[in-house]
N, C-alpha and C positions, 0 to 999 in steps of 0.2 A: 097772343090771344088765341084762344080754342075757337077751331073753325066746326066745318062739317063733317057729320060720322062717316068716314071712307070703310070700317067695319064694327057693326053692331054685337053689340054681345050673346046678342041669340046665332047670330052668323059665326063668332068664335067658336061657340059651344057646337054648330055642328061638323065646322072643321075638324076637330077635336074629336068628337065619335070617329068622326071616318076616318082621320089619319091613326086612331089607335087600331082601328079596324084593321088597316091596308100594313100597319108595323106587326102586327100579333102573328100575321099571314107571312108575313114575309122571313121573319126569325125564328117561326115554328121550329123547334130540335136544336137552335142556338142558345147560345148564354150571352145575348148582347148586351154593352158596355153603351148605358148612355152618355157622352160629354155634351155639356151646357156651355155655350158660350157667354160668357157672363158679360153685365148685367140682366142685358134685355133678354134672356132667355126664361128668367125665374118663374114668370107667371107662365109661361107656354108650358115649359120640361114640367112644370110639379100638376098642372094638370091634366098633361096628356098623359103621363105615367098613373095618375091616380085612375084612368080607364084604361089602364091594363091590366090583365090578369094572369100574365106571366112575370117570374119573374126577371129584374131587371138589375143590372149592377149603374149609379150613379155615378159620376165626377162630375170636375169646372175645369176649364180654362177660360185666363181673362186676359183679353187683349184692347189695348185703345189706340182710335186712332182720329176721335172724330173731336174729343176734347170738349168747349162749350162754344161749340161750331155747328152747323147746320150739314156742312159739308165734309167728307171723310178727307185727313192733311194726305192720304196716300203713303202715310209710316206706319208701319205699325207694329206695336210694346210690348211684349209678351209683361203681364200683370201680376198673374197665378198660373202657374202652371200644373196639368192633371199628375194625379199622385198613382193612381191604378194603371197594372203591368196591362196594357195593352194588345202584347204579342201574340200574335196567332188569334185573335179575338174580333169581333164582329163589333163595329165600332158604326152607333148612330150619331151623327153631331149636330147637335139642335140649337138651330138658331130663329131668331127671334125675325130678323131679316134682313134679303141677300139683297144687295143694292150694285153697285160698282164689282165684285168678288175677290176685292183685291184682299181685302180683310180674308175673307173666309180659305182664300187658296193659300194667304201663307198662316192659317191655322191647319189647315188639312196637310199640307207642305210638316207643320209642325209635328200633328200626328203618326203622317206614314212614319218619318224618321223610327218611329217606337216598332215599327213593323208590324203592323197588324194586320188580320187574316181580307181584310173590307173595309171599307169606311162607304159612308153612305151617309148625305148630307137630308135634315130633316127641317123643314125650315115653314115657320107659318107665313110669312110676309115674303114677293118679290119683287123685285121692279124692275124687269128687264130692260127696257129702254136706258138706265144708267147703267149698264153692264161694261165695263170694261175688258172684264175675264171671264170667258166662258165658263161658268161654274153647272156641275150635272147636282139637281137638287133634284133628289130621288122621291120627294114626299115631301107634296107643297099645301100647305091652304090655302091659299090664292095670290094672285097678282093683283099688284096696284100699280097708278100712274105715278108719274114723281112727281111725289105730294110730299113735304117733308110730316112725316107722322107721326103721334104721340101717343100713348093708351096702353094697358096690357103689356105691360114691360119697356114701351120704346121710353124716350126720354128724351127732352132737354134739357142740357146739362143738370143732370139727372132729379129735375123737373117730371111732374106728368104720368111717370111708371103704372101708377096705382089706378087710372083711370082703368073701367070697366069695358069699355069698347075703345075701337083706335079713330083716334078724329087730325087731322090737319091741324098744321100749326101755324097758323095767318101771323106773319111780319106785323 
């Protein structure tokens, strides 16, 4: 059952200005390589990129690990793996959100392998307090408590995605 809104869609919308603001600033004289970590990143990456006016080069990687569980199992699949050379390239990795970082260090783990010039994690959603692995998320929209959440890309077993704001998922 859908609980209460943890972030509203006018609250999306201005994360969004400001983190294309704080990326435009930051890549100024780069040709940075966006990667999406899929699913939950769809509705974020298409339009935080659509308030940029530089350009940008896209990819995906898809990795699971949460399944049609609440809780991440601590494996994690490589799904789809990104097809763009990488190297020597400025590399943003946008995620939908950082929870545990056990996912996200072994996609970055994934990435450097390809050797790239940076990577720099871009992430709308955090929850510190489940951290396991200190992950450096360079470009955050905000923290939440551990709420398990739905909306704007997150999912139950891929339930929920399409919501307009991100609400709690009441057991």
């Amino acid at each position: 059952m859908l609980g209460q809104i943890v972030v509203s869609s006018e609250e999306i919308e201005a994360m969004l200005e400001r983190l294309a603001e704080e990326l435009e600033a930051d890549f100024e004289g780069k040709a940075p390589v966006f990667i999406g970590v899929l699913k939950g990143c769809v509705f974020f990456l298409t339009d935080l990129t659509r308030r940029i006016r530089s350009s940008v080069e896209l990819d995906f990687i898809q990795v699971s690990s949460y399944g049609a569980s609440t809780t991440s199992s601590g494996s994690v699949v490589l799904v789809k793996d990104i097809t763009v050379d990488v190297r020597d390239r400025d590399v943003y990795l946008i995620e939908d959100i950082v929870d545990t970082g056990i996912t996200l260090t072994d996609v970055i783990k994934l990435i450097e392998a390809r050797h790239p010039k940076s990577i720099q994690v871009v992430a709308l959603l955090s929850k510190p307090s489940r951290r396991k692995i200190e992950v450096d998320v360079a470009f955050l929209g905000t923290e939440i408590d551990d709420l398990f959440v739905v909306g704007y890309g997150l999912d139950y077993a891929e339930a929920y995605r399409n919501l307009p704001d991100i609400r709690v998922l009441e057991e």
